[in-house]
C-alpha positions as CSV (number, residue, x, y, z in Angstrom):
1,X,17.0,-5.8,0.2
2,X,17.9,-4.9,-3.5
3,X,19.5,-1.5,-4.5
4,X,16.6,-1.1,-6.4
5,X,14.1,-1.1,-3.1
6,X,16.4,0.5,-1.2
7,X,17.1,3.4,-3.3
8,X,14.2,4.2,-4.2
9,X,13.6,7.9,-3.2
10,X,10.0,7.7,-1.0
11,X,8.4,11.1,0.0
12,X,6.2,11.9,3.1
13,X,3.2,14.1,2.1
14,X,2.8,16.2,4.7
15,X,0.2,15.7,7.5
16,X,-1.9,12.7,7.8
17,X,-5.3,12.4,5.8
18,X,-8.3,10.3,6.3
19,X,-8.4,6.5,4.4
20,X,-12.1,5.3,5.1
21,X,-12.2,6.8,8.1
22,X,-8.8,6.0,9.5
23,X,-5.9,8.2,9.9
24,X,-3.2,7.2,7.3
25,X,0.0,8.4,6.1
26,X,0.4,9.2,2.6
27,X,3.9,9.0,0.4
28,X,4.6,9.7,-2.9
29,X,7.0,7.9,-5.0
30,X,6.9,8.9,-8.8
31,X,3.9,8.2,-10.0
32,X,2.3,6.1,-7.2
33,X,0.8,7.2,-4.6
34,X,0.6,4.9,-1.2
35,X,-1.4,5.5,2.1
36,X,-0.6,3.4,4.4
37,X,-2.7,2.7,8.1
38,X,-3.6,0.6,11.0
39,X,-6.7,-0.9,10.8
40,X,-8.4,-3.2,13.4
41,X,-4.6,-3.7,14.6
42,X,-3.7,-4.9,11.4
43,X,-1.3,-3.4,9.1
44,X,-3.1,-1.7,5.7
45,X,-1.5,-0.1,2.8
46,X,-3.3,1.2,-0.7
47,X,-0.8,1.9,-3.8
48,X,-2.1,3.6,-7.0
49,X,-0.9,5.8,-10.0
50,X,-3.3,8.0,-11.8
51,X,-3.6,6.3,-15.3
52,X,-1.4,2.7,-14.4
53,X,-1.4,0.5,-12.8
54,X,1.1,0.0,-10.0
55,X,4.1,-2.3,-11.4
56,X,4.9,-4.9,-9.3
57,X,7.9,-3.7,-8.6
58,X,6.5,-0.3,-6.9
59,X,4.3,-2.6,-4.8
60,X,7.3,-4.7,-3.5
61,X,8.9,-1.6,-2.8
62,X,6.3,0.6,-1.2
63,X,5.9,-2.7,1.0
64,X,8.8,-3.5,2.3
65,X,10.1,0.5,2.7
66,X,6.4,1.4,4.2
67,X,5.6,-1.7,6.5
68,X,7.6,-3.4,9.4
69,X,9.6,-6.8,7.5
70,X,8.4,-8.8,10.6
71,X,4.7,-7.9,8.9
72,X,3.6,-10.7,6.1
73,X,1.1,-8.4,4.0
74,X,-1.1,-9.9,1.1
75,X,-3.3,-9.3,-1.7
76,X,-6.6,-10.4,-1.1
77,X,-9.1,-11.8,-4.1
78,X,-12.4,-12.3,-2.3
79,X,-16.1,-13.9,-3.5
80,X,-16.9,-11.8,-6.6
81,X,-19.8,-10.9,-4.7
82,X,-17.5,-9.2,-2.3
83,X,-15.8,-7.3,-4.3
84,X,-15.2,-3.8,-4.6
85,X,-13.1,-1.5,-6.8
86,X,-13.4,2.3,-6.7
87,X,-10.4,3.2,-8.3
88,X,-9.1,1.5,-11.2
89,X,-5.7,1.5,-10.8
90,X,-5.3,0.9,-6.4
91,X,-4.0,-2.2,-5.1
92,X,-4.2,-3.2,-1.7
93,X,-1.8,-4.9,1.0
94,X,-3.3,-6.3,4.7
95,X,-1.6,-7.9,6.9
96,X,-2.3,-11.4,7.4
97,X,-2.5,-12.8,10.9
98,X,-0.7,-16.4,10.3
99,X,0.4,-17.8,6.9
């Protein structure tokens, strides 16, 4: 892992809040903010920041602080038809089941 992932200061916030109906742990870390849950037994984590984007390298490191390393996680692009955005600036990581 590089000093810059691993030293990144990560917070808790406290408690655990609802993600589309799932329970999910939230974290701050600068500017983004990251849930992250379990959904249908597959790893799910959302990063945003309130104006930006996420930089790559605050997805990289949310991911591999957040989310067990055995865990290959991916962005997903579906059919345009199937897509959805509700916040402009959220990214987010699922699990993938075999790569």
């Amino acid at each position: 892992m590089s000093n810059r992932i691993a030293n990144t200061p990560i917070i808790e916030i406290a408690g655990s809040f609802m993600l589309n109906f799932l329970a999910a742990k939230w974290y701050a870390m600068g500017e983004a903010r990251i849930a992250v849950a379990i959904e249908d037994n597959r790893w799910h984590m959302s990063i945003s920041c309130k104006d930006r984007d996420p930089t790559w390298d605050e997805i990289a490191t949310a991911r591999y602080r957040l989310i067990p390393d055995k865990i290959t996680m991916a962005m997903f692009l579906p059919p345009m038809h199937e897509y959805v955005n509700l916040h402009d600036h959220v990214f987010h990581l699922h699990e993938t089941m075999d790569v």
